[in-house]
C-alpha positions as CSV (number, residue, x, y, z in Angstrom):
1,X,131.2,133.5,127.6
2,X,129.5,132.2,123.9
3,X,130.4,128.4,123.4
4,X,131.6,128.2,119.7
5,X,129.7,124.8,118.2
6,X,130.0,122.7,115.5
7,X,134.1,123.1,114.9
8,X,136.0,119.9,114.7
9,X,134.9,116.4,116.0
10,X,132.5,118.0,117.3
11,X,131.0,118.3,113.9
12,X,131.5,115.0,113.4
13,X,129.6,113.6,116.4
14,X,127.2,116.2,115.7
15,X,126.8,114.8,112.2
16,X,126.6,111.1,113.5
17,X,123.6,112.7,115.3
18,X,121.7,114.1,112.5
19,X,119.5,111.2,111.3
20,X,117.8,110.8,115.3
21,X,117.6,114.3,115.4
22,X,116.1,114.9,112.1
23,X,113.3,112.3,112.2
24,X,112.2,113.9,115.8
25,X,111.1,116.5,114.0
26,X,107.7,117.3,113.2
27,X,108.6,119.7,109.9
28,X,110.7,117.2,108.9
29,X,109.5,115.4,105.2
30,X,112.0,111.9,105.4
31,X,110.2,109.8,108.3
32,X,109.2,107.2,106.3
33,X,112.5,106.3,104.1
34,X,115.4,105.0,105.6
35,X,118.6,107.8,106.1
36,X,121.9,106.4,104.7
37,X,123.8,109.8,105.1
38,X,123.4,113.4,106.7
39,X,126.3,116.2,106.0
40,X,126.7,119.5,106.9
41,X,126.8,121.3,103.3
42,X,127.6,125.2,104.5
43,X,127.8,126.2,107.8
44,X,127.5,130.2,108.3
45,X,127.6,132.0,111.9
46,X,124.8,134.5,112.9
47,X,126.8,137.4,114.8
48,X,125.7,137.7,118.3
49,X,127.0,139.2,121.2
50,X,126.4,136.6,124.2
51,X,126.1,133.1,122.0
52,X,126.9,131.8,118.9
53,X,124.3,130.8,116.5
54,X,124.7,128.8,113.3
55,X,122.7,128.8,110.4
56,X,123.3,124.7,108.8
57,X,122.3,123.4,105.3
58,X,122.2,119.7,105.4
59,X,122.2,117.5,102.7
60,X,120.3,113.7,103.7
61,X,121.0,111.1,101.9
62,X,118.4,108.1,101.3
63,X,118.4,104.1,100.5
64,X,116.2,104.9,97.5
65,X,119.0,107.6,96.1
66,X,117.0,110.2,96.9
67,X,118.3,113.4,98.0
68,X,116.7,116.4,100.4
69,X,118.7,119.8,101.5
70,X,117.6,120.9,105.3
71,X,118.3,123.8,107.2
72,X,118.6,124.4,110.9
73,X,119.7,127.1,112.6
74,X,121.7,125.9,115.9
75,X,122.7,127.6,119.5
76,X,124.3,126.2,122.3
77,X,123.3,126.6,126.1
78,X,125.4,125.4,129.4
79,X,124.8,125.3,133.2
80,X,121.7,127.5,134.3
81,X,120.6,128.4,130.8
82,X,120.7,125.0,129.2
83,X,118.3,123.5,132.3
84,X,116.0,126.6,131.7
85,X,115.5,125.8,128.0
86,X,114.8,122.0,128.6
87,X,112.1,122.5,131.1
88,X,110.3,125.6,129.0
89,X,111.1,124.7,125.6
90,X,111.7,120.7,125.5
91,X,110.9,120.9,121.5
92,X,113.9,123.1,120.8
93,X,116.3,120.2,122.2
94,X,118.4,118.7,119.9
95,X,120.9,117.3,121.4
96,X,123.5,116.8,124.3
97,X,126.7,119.4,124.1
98,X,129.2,117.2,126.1
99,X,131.7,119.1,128.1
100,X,134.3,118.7,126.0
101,X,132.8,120.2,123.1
102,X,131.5,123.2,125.8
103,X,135.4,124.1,126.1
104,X,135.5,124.4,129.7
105,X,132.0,125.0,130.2
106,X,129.5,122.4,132.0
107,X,127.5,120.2,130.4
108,X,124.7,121.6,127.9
109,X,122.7,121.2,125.2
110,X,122.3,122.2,121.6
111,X,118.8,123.6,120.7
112,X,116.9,125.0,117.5
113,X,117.4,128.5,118.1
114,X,114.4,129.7,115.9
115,X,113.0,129.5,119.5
116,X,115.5,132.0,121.3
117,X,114.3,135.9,120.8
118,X,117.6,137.5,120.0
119,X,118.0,135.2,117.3
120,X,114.9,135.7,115.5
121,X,115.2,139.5,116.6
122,X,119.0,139.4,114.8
123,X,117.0,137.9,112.1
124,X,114.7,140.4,111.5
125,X,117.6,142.9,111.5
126,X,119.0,141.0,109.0
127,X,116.5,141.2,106.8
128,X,116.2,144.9,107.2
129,X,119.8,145.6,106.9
130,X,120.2,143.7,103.6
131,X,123.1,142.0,105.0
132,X,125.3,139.6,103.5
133,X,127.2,136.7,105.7
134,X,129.8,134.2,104.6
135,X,129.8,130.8,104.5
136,X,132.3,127.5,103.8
137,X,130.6,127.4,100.7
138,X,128.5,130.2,100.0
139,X,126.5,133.2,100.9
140,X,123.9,134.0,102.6
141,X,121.9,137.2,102.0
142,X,119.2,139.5,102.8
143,X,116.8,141.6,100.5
144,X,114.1,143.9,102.2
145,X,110.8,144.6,100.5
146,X,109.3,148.5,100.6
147,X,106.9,146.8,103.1
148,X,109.8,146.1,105.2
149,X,109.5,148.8,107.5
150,X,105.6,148.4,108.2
151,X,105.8,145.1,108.9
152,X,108.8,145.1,111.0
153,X,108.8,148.6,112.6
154,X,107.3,147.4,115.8
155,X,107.9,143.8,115.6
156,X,111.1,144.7,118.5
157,X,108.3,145.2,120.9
158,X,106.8,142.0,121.2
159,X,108.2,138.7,122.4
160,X,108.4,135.9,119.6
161,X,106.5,132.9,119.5
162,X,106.9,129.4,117.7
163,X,103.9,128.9,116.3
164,X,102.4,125.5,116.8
165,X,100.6,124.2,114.0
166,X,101.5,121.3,112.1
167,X,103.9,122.4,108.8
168,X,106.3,122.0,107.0
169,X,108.5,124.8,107.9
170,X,109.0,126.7,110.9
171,X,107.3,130.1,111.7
172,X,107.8,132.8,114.5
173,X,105.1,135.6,115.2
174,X,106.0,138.8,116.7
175,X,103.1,139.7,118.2
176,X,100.1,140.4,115.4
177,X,102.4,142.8,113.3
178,X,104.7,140.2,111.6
179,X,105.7,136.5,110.7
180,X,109.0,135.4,110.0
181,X,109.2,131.8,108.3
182,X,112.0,129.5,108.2
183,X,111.8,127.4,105.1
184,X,112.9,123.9,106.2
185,X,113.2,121.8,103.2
186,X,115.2,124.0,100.3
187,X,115.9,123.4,97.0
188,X,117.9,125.5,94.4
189,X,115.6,127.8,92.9
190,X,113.3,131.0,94.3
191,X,110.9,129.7,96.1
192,X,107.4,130.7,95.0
193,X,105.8,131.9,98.4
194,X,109.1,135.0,97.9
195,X,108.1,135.4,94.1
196,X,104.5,135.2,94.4
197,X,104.4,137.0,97.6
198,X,107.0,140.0,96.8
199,X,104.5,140.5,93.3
200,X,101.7,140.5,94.9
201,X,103.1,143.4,97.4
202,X,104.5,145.3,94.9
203,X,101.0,145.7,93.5
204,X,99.3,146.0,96.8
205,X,96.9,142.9,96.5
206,X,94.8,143.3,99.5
207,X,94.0,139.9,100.5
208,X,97.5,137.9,100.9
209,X,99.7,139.2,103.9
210,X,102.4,141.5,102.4
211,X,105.8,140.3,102.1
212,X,109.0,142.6,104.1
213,X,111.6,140.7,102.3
214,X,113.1,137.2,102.5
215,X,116.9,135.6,103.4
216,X,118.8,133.7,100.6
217,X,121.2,131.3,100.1
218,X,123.4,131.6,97.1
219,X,126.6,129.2,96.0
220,X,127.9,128.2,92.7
221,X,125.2,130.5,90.9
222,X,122.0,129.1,92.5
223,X,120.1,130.4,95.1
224,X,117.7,128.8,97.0
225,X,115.0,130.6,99.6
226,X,115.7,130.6,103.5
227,X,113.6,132.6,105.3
228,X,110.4,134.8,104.5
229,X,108.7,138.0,106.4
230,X,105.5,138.9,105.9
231,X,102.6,140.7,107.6
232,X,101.1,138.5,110.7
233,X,97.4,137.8,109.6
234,X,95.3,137.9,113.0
235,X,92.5,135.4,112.0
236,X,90.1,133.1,113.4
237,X,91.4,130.0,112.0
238,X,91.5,128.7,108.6
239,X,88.9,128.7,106.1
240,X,88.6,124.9,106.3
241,X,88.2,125.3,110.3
242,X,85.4,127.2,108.9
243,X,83.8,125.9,106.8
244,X,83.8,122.6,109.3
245,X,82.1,124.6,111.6
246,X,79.4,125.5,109.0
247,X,78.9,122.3,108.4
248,X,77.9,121.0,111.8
249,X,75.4,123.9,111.7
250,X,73.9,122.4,109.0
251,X,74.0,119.0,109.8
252,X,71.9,120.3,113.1
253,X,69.6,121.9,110.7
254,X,68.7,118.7,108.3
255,X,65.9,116.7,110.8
256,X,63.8,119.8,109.6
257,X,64.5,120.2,106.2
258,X,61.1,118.5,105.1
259,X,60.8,120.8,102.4
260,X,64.2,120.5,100.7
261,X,64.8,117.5,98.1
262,X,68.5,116.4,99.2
263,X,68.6,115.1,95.4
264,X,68.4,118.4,93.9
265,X,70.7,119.3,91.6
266,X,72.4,115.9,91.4
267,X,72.2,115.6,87.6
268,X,73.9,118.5,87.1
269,X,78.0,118.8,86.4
270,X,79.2,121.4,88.4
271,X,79.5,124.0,85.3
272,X,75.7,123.6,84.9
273,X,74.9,123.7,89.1
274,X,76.8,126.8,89.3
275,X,73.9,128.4,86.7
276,X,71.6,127.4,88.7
277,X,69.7,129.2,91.5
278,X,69.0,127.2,94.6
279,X,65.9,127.2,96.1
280,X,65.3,129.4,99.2
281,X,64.5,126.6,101.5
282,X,68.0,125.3,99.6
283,X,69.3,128.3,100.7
284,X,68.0,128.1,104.2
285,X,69.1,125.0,105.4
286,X,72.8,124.9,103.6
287,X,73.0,128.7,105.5
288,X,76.6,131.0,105.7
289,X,78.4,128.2,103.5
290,X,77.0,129.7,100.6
291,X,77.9,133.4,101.8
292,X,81.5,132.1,102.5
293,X,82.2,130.4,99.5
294,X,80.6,132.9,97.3
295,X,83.0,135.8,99.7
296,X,86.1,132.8,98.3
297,X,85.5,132.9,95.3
298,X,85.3,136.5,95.0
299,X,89.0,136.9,96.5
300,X,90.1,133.8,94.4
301,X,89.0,135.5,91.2
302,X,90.8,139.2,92.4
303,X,94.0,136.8,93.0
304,X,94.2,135.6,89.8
305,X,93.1,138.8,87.8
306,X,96.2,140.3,89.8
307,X,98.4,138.0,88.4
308,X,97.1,137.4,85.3
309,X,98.1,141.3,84.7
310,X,100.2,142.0,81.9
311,X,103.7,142.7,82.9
312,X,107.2,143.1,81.4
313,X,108.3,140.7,84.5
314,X,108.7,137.2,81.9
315,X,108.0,135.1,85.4
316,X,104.6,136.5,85.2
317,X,103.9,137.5,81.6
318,X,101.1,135.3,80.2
319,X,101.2,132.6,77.8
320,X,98.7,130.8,75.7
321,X,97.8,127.4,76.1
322,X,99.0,125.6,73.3
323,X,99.4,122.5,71.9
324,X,102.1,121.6,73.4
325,X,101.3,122.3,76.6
326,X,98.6,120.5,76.7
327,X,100.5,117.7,75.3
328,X,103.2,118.2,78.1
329,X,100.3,118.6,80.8
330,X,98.9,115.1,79.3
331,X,101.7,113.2,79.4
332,X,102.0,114.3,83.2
333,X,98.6,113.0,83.9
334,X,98.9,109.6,82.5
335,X,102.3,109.4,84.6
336,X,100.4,110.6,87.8
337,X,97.4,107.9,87.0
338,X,100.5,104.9,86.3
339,X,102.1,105.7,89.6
340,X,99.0,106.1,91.5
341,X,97.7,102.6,90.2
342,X,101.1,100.8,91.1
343,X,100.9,102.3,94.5
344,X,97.2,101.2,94.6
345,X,98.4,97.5,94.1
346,X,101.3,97.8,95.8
347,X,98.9,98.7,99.8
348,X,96.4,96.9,101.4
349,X,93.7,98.7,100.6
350,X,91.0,96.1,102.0
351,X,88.3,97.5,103.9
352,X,88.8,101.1,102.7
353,X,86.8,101.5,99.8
354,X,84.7,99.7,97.3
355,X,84.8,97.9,94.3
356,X,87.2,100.5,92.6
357,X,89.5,100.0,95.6
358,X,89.2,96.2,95.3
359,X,90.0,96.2,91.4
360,X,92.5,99.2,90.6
361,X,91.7,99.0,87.3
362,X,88.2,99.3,86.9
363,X,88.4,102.8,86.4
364,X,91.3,103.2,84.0
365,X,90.2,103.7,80.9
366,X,87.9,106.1,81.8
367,X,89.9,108.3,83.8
368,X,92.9,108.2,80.9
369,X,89.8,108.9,78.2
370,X,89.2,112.2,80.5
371,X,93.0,113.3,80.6
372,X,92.7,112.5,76.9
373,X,90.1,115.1,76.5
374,X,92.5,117.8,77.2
375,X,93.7,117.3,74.2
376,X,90.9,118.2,72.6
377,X,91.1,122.1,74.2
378,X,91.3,124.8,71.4
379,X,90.6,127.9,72.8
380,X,92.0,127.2,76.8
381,X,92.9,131.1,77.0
382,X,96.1,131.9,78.6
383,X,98.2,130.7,81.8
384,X,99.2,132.3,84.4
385,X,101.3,132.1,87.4
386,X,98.5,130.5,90.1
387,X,99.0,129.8,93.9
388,X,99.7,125.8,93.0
389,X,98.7,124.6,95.8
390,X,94.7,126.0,97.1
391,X,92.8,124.7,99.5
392,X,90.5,125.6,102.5
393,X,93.6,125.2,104.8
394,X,95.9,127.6,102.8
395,X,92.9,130.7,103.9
396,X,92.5,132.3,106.8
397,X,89.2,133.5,108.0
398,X,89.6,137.2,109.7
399,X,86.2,137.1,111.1
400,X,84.8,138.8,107.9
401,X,86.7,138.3,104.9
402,X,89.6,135.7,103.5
403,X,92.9,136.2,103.0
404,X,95.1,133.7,100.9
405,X,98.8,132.3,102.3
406,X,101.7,129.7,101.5
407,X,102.3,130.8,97.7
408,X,105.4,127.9,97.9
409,X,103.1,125.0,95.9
410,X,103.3,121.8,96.3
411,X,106.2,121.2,98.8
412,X,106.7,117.9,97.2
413,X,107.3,119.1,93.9
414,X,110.4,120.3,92.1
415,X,110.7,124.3,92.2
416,X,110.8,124.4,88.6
417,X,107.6,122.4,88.5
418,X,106.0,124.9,91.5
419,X,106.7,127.7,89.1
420,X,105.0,126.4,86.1
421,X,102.2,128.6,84.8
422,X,98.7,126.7,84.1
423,X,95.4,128.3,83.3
424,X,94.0,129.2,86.6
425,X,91.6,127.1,86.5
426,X,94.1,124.8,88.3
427,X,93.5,126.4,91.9
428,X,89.6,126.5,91.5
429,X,90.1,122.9,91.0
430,X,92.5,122.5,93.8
431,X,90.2,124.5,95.9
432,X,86.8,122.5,94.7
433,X,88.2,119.6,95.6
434,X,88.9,120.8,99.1
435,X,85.3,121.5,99.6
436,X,84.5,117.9,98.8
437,X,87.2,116.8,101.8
438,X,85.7,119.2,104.5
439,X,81.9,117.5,103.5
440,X,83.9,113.9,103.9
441,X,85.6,114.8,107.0
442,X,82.3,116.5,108.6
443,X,80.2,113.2,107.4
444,X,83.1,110.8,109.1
445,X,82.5,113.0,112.4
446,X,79.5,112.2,112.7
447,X,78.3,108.5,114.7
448,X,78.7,105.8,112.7
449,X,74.6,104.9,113.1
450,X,73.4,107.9,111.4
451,X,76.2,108.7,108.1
452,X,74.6,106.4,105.7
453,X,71.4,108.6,106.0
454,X,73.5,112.1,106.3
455,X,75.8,110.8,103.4
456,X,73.1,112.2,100.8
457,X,72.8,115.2,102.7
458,X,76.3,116.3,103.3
459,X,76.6,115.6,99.0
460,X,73.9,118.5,99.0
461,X,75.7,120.8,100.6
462,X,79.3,119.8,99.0
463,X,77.3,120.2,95.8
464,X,75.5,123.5,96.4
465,X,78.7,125.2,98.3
466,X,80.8,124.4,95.5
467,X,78.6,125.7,92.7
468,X,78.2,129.0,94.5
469,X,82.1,129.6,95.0
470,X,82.5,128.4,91.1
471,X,79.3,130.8,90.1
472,X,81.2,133.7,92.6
473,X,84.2,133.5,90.5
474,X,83.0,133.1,87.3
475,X,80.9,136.4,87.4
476,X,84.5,137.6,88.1
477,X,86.6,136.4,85.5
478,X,84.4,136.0,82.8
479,X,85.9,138.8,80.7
480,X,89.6,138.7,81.7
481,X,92.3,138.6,79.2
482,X,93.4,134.7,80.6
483,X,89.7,133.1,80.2
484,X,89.1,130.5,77.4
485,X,87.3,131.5,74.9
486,X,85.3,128.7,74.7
487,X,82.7,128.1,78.0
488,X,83.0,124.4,76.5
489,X,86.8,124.6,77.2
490,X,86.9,125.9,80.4
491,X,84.4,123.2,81.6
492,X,86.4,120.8,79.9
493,X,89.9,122.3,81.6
494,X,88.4,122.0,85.1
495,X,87.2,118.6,84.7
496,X,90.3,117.5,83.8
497,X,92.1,119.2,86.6
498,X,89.7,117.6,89.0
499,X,90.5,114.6,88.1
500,X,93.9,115.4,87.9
501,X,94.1,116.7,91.8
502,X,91.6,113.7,93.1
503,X,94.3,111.5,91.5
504,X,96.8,112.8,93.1
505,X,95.1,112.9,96.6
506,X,95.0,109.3,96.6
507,X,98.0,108.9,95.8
508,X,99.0,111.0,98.7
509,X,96.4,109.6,100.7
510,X,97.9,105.8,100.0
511,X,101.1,106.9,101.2
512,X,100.2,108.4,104.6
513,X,96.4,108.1,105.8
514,X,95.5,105.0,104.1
515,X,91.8,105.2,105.8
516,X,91.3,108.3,103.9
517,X,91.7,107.1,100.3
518,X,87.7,106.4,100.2
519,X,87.4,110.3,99.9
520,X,89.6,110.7,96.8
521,X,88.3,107.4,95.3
522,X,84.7,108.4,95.7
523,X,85.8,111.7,94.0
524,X,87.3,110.0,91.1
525,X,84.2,107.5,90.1
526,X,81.8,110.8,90.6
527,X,84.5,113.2,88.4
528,X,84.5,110.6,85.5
529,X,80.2,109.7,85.7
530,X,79.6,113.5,85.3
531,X,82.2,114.7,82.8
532,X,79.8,113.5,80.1
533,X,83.6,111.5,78.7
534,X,83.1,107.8,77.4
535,X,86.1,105.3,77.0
536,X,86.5,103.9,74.1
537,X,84.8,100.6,73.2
């Protein structure tokens, strides 16, 4: 017999529950701030034959008047069942299902049911069927994608499987056929992975996984993004696993790189270095880095020359880059640069970094006089939607070729914001960037003894990599409809969104791995000395 959950007090003790249960999460975002309040919103029951399943939005409340909307989907288990899921699933526990709220039953327990089959099956049924379910408050709704049936056609076959990784959301693979992703944190609005994803299906990009449709929630008007299916990529890892392992390659390689001058090319900004042809003993010793990011930067530039298509679709028709939003896109920078220096006074930062950790302010004027350059941009070519959030970790590597993932932004962001079109030099600055961490995080893995004499080294091959990604996709783009006009401009627009990005890593970095801010301070210092920009006197 089903147990029905989540009716009456048993709500309410369930409710009581919800801040414990919430931080034990790893997906969830609210660890760090204190939980005043946590309500069930809408509550809408997944139709099952031997258990009940709901399907919870939950708005948390914090001290700092913040607010965050989660959702969980819920099942109950008794006796026999319930004992089974605790010793082979102890992550899917929530909570204890007393015996009173079990009507009659034993006592149980009340797990995340993303983890039970015929609820990720029913799911995926859903999606297919374009079904609609009722809610207290709302609806919730299904919309299949042409892919739907490819992706999902065999999917019954195979047993799901939580995957493990560290995220933010929740996602179960069916085998290597398809991937159905639970969005955990939800905010009014499409989410971008469903836009940018169902686009890029409907004109057959071949190097994102193709979505078969998503789940939504809709109530007074607004809908926000549930769930998300979409082709299972089987992959190697990630291109930041990658290019990790590269790394260490080389690293073995430098003791007989006698011929190779570490300080080539160190005068150079980027633009220039990516003009440049290394040498062959260069090439050599850096190795299938370069052949990897060049292979990046190739798919990077057929991403954004599918987007940047014209379309009478007004969420990805292009716009110019104007005035005023470069003005808006200034104004945003300087905000970014005051918070980041208040958190910078606010943390201990002793023992991290340098001088420019020690003094917060020594580097103010410069960076504000590079975000002030922006203004200066007169022919920035057009924007278009971009990913909004690339790095090395949003790639997977299939063994021979990339394919780019998580189109949802920056999960911290406002949709609205996520949704913004900017030129696209915005993800090749994103991704740059993210070059520069896997040569920091390669260097710190090495023993303490020997990283001051590697450090020059590993800047060789950060420099080198990177220029041959950015000279990869520039040989793409150079004549699409998007690109500035003016080579002057588009240097000019990705330093600024260098800085931009290494600006907000430390903020980020301030906030949860303190020890790591030397990375995106280091970045900072280097980003202003080679941008050729002077503060005024």
């Amino acid at each position: 017999m089903a147990v029905n959950i989540l009716n009456g007090a048993a709500r309410t003790r369930f409710e009581a529950q919800l801040p414990s249960i919430l931080r034990a999460q790893r997906w969830f975002g609210g660890k760090a701030r204190h939980i005043t309040s946590a309500q069930i919103i809408d509550r809408m029951v997944i139709p099952l034959d031997e258990m009940q399943t709901v399907l919870l939005l939950i708005d948390v409340g914090y001290r700092d008047t913040g607010r965050e909307t989660y959702v969980l989907a819920i099942a109950a288990a008794v006796g026999q069942a319930a004992r089974r899921i605790v010793e082979d699933m102890p992550r899917a526990v929530l909570a204890a299902l007393p015996a009173a709220d079990a009507h009659g039953h034993e006592e149980g327990i009340l797990y995340d049911a993303m983890w039970h089959p015929d609820v990720v099956h029913r799911l995926l049924r859903f999606i297919g069927d374009g079904s609609q379910l009722s809610g207290e408050r709302g609806i919730l709704r299904a919309s299949p994608t042409t892919a739907y049936a490819s992706i999902a056609g065999a999917s019954q076959q195979f047993p799901p499987r939580v995957l493990q990784t560290q995220q933010s959301n929740t996602s179960v693979a069916f085998g290597e056929q398809a991937l159905l992703k639970l969005y955990r944190r939800v905010q009014a609005g499409i989410n971008p992975d469903w836009e940018i994803g169902r686009y890029l299906t409907s004109h057959a990009f071949a190097h994102s996984p193709a979505v078969g449709g998503a789940i939504e929630y809709v109530s007074s008007g607004e809908t926000t993004t549930v769930a998300l299916l979409q082709a299972f990529v089987p992959n190697q890892g990630d291109a930041w696993e990658a290019m990790l392992k590269a790394s260490e390659g080389y690293l073995a390689r430098v003791p007989q790189a006698a011929h190779v001058d570490s300080d080539a090319g160190s005068k150079c900004s980027l633009w220039e270095l990516a003009k440049t042809e290394l040498s062959e003993a260069g090439r050599h010793l850096i190795g299938p880095a370069l052949d990897s990011a060049a292979c990046l930067g190739r798919r990077t530039a057929a991403l954004h020359l599918t987007l940047g298509q014209e379309c009478s679709d007004p969420a990805f028709t292009s716009e110019a880059v104007t005035p005023a939003y470069l003005e808006a896109r200034h104004a945003s920078m300087r905000q970014l640069w005051k918070q980041v220096v208040w958190l910078l006074q606010q943390r201990s930062v002793t023992g991290i970094c340098e001088q420019a950790a020690a003094d917060p302010l020594a580097q103010e004027s410069s960076v504000l006089a590079v975000f002030q350059s922006l203004l200066e941009v007169n022919q920035g070519g057009r924007r278009i939607r971009c990913h909004g959030d690339f790095h090395l970790g949003q790639v997977l590597w299939t063994g021979d070729d990339y394919v780019v993932t998580d189109f949802e932004g920056e999960p911290a962001r406002p949709i609205h914001e996520r949704r913004l079109k900017h030129s696209p030099l915005y993800d090749v600055a994103g991704m740059l960037r993210s070059f520069e961490y896997a040569a920091s995080s390669a260097l710190a893995h090495q023993p303490k003894d020997r990283r001051q004499a590697l450090g020059p080294w590993m800047s060789y091959w950060s420099r080198w990599v990177r220029a041959q990604f950015l000279s990869a996709y520039l040989a793409a783009v150079r004549h699409a409809p998007f690109w500035p006009g003016s080579s002057r401009d588009a240097a000019r627009l990705l330093t600024v969104y260098e800085l931009e990005k290494a600006v907000y890593e430390l903020g980020y970095e301030l906030n949860n791995r303190p020890e790591w801010a030397a990375i995106p301070l280091k970045g900072i210092r280097e980003i202003v000395h080679m941008s050729g920009v002077r503060a005024a006197a």
